[in-house]
N, C-alpha and C positions, 0 to 999 in steps of 0.2 A: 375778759380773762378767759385762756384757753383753758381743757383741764380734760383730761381723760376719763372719757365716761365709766370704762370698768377697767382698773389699773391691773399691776403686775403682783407678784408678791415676791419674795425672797431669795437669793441667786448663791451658789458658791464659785466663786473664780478656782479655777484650774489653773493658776503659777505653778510656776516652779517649785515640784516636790514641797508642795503646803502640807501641814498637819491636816491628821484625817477629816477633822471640821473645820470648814473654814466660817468667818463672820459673813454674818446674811444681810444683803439688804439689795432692794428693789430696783428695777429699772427707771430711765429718767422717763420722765412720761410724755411730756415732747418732742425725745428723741424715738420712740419706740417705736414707730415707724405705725402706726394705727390711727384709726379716726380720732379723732378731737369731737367735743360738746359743747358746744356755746352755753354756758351757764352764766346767770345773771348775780352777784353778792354783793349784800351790805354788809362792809366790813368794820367789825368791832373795835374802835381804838385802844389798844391795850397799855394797860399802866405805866409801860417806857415809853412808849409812842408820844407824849403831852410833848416835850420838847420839840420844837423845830428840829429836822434832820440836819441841819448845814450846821448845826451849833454840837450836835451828838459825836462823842467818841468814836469812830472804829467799833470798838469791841459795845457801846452803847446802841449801835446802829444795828449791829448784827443782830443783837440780842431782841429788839424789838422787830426787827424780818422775823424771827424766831417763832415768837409770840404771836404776831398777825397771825400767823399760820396754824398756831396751836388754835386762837380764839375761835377761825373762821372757816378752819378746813377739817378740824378732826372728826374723824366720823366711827372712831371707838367704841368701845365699851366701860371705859374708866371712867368714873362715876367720883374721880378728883374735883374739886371747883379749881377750876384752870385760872380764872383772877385774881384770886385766892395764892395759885402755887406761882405768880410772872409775880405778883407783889414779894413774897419771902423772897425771891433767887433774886430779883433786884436788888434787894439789900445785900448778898453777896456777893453779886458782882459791884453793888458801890464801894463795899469794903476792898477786894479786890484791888480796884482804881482808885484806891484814895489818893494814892502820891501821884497819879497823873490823870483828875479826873475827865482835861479834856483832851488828851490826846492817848490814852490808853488805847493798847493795843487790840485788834481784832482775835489774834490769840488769849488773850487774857480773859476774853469769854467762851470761851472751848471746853473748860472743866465745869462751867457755872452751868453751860446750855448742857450737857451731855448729863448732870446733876439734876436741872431742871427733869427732863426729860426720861430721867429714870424714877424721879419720885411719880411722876405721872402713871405709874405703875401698868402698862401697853409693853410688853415686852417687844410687841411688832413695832415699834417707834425707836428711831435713835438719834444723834447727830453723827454726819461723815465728817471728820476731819479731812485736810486737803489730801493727805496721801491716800486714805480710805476713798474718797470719793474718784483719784484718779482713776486707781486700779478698777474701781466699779464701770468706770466710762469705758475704759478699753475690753473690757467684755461684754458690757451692754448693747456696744457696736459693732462689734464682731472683730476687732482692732486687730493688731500684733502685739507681740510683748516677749522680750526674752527670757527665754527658757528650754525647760529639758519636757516639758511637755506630761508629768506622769503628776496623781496623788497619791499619796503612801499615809498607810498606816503604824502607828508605834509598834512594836514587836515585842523585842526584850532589854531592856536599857534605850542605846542609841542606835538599835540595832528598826528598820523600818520593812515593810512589808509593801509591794506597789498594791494599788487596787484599780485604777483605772488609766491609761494611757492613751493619749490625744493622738488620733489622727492624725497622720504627717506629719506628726512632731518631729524631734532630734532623738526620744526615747525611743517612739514606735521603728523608727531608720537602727537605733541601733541594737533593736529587738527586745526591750525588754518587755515584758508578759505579765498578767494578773495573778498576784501568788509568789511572786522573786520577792528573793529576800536581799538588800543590800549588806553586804558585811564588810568591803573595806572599800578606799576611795583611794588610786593612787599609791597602792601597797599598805597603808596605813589604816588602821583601826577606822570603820564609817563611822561619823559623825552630822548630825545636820549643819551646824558651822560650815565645814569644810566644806557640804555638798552646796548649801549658799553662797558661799563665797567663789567656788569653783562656774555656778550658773552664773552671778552676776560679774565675774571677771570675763567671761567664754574664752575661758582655757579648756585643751582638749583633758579630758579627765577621765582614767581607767577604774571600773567599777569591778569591783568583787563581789559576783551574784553567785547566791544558791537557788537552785531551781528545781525541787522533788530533793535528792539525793545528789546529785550533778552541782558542781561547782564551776563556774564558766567565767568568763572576764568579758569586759563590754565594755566598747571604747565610745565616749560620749561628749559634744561640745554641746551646750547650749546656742539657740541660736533667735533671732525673730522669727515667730511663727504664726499664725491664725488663732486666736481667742477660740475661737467657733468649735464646740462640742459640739459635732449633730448625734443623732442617735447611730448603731449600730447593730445588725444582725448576724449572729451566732448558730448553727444547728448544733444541738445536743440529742443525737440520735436522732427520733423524728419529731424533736421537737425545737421550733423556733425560738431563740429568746433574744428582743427587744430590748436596748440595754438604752436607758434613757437616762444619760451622766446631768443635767440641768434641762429647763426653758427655756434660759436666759443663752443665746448664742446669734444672738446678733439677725434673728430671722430665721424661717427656715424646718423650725424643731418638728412642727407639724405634717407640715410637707414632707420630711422623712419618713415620720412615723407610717403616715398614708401608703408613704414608695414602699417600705416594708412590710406593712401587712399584702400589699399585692401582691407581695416577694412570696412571703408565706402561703397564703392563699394558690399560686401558679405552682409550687413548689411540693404544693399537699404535705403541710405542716401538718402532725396531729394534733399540736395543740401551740399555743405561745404562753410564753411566761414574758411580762414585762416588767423590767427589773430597775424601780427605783430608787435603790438603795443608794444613799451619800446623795443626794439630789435634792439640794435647796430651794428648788422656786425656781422662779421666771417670772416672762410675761403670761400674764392668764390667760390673752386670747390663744397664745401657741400651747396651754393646758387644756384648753376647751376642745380647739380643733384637733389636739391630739386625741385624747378624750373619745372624741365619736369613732373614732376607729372601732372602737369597740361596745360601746353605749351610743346607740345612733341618735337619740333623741332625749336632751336634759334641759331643766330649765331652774331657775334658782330667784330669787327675788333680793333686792339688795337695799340697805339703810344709808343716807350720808346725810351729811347737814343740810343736804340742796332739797331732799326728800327721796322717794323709792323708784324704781328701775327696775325692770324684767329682761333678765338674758334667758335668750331662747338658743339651743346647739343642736342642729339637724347636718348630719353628717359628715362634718367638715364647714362646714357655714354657720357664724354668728350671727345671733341680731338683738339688736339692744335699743328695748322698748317698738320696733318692729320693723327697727331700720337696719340692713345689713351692715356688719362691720368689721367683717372679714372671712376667708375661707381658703381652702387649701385647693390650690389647683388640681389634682385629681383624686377626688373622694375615695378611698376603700373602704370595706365594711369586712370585720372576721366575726365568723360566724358560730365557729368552733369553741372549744373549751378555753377557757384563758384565765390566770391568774396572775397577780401583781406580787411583787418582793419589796418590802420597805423596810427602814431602821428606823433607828431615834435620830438619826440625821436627818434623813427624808422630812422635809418642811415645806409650807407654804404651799405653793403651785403642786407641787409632785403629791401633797396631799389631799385638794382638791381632785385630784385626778381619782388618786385610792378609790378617795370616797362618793366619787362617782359612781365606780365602776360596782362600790361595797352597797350602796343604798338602792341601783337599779337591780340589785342580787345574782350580775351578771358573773361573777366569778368567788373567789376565797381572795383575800387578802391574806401572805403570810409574812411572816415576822416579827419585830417589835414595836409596842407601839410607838408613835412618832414622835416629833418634836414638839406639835404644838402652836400650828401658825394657822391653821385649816379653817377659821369663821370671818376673817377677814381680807382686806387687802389694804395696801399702801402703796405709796406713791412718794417719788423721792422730789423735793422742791429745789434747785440749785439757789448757792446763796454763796455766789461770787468762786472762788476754788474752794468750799464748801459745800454739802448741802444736811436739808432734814429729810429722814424719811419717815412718815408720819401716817397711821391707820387712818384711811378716808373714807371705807365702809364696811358695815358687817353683813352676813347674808344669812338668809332664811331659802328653806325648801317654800314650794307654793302653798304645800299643803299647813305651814307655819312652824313647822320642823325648824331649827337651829340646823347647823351647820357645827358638826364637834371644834372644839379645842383639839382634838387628837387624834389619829384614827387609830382604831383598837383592833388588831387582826382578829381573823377570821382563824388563822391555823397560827399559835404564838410559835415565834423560834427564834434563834440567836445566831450570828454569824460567832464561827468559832478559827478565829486567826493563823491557830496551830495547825489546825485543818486545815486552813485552806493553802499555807506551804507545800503539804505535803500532796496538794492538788485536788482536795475535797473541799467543793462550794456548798455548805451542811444547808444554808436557806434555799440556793439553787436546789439543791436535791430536793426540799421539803415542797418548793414550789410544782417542780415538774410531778411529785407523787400528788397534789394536790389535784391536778389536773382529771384525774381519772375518776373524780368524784364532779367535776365541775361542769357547768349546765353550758346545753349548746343554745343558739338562738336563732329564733326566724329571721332571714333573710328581708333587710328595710327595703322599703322603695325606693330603690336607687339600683345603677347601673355599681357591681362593684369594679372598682378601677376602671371606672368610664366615663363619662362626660358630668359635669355636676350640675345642678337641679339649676333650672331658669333662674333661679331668684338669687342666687348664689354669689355672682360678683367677682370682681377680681382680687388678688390677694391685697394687702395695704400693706 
């Protein structure tokens, strides 16, 4: 059995004008484009399993793929008897199937396993349903997908605010900006209906934007585009800011990071803000090797059912247990002042990151505290146009330190909506005054933005 030695954690897909949080969940871990670990499992037969497969329902079949996985992969903290919780939800998916116990559907156990799996009380665990799991594959891989390329936040009614705009999209072609407000669609009153139905027809569609005080029209179709959010650099006076929208983009996230801080650094940035606000997860090796841009050297010990593991991060370069297992093709290092921007969205991978950067005391952390995915990781198991994504380990500092639930800033603040219409980023601002208080660093042993370390490897 193949299986990811140190998996991903938590993503938001960038559709089409999604609501401001979108559902989180992990990368496929086969597909992710990283080493594999040969591990060895005796696997636990679990309470639906007794039957022969070729005589089991559909939705019986599912349900015990479900369960092998809970018995013999989970590597949580929930402190459930798991044979215990696959015996009760059997009885509700028997009930369920009564009237067609042998050919009941593989739908039909969709609400049992998603039930299961919520009493399991892991909030990082779920089931994907098919449509949940597609959309996860076309951003995982860096796919296409039609759309208008932005996410927005609620405003006032059905009134939305954008906050972040995709690269090459059909939005960023037809200008719209961080801080527009949509107010109508096609002369009529905006609605998100209309703006859905308008992306998933691609009909060309005229938007009624407020921008400061300016009211402007923007002519926009939806169209296939790149999944792929890489990062982004911004100067705000003399200072850089590093706008990291996911992990999750198909490869890549790290290697920007890297190309940016060089940017900054050639550039004589005075300081950088990196700003992970609305940023779900990813993959953790693109957390890690982002990571060292800034904290050149971290290392964390981890728990699963297999036993424990040591990841080690020197610059841009992984190694897990002492074997390289990934790096970014041209290391940088900033050396300068730097602080981090997060919300209550910010989850998983993006909070690992946080708390990287909060635990080496390399900078402030500002804003709210997070969402709450920061001690573990998961890994998503397919199960046919299905899949589970299921916590496969928790992590500890070397020193025996936990790893938070949450990360808790260093300077609290709130992004404030109204504000930011009117063109004031209130946590942007809080971050960059942060800055002037925030500690510089000795320069690692490494070339910055130049050749990386012998041991280093090529990217995976």
């Amino acid at each position: 059995m193949m299986r990811l030695q140190l998996h991903l954690v938590a993503w938001a897909a960038l559709s089409a004008l999604t609501p401001l949080v979108a559902s989180a969940s992990p990368v496929l871990a086969e597909d992710s484009g990283q080493n594999h670990a040969q591990h060895n499992t005796v696997h636990t037969e679990s309470p639906s399993s007794t039957v022969p497969t070729d005589t089991q329902s559909p939705a019986q079949r599912l349900y015990a793929q479900v369960n092998d996985l809970l018995l013999n992969e989970y590597g949580g903290l929930s402190s459930i008897d798991r044979t215990q919780l696959i015996k009760d939800y059997q009885a509700k998916l028997d009930a369920a199937c009564q009237s067609s116990a042998d050919t009941c559907a593989r739908e039909t156990a969709y609400p049992v396993i998603e039930a299961e799996i919520d009493a399991l009380g892991d909030e990082h665990s779920f089931f994907e349903r098919p449509s949940d799991y597609s959309d996860f594959l076309a951003s995982a891989r860096g796919g296409s997908r039609l759309q208008f390329g932005v996410r927005l936040a609620q405003l006032d009614g059905e009134a939305r605010v954008v906050l972040d705009v995709l690269a090459g999209s059909a939005a960023a072609e037809a200008g719209l900006a961080r801080g527009d407000v949509l107010k109508t669609i096609n002369g009529a009153s905006y609605t998100y209906d209309a703006l859905t139905k308008a992306r998933t027809d691609g009909t060309p569609t005229v938007l009624g934007v407020q921008r400061g005080d300016t009211q402007l029209s923007v002519n926009i179709t939806s169209r296939e585009t790149t999944t792929r959010d890489l990062p982004t650099l911004r100067r705000v006076g003399s200072v850089d800011v590093i706008r990291i929208p996911t992990f999750l983009a198909g490869g890549g996230v790290a290697d920007r990071v890297h190309e940016l801080v060089a940017q900054a650094i050639r550039e004589r940035a005075t300081g950088v803000v990196v700003d992970l606000r609305g940023n779900t997860g990813g993959n953790l090796f693109e957390c890690d090797e982002a990571a060292s841009a800034f904290v050149p050297n971290f290392s964390r010990l981890s728990r699963s059912p297999d036993g424990n593991g040591r990841t080690v991060v020197s610059m841009g370069t992984r190694l897990e247990d002492g074997q390289v297992s990934g790096a970014v093709r041209v290391p940088a290092f900033w050396t300068g002042p730097v602080s981090v921007v997060v919300d209550k969205s910010s989850a998983s991978c993006s909070e690992f990151f946080a708390y990287e950067v909060q635990y080496a005391k390399r900078g402030p952390i500002v804003g709210e505290v997070t969402a709450g995915v920061a001690n573990t990781a998961t890994q998503v198991f397919p199960l046919g146009d299905a899949a589970l994504q299921l916590t496969v380990l928790n992590y500890l500092k070397p020193d025996g330190t936990p790893y938070p639930v949450r990360v808790t800033p260093d300077v609290a603040g709130q992004d404030d909506i109204q504000k930011l219409v009117q063109g004031q980023d209130v946590l942007l601002d809080d971050a960059i005054q942060a800055l002037q208080t925030a500690p510089t660093s000795a320069s690692p042993n490494a070339n910055q933005g130049g050749n990386m370390p012998d041991n280093a490897g090529s990217r995976h």
